[in-house]
Steps between C-alpha positions, in 0.01 A plus 500: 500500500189381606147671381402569864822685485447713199159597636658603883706702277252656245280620798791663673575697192154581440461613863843708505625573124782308360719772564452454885551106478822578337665742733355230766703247348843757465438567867477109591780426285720770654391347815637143385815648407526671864407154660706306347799692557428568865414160622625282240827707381384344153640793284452313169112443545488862639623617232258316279210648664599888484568450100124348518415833716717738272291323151190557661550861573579585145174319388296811401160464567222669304172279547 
């Protein structure tokens, strides 16, 4: 991870809350998953990203 990186990041949490950038990154995985299975009938990967999804959604945010 690259510092430029970490700094894109730390702005987009401090401009939308971390709890935002997390059900961002649920959506976008869930998206993945869709994707993948859709155009690329690559269950296995798919599946990969809607655990990723499911983990983030059960991170409970209170910052």
């Amino acid at each position: 991870m690259t510092k430029e990186y970490m700094e894109s990041l730390e702005l987009l949490v401090d401009k939308l809350t971390l709890a935002a950038v997390l059900e961002m990154l649920e959506r976008i995985s869930h998206k993945k998953a869709e994707n993948l299975r859709t155009h690329w009938q690559d269950e296995n990967s798919a599946k990969l990203w809607d655990k990723a999804a499911r983990q983030i959604e059960q991170i409970n945010i209170d910052v």
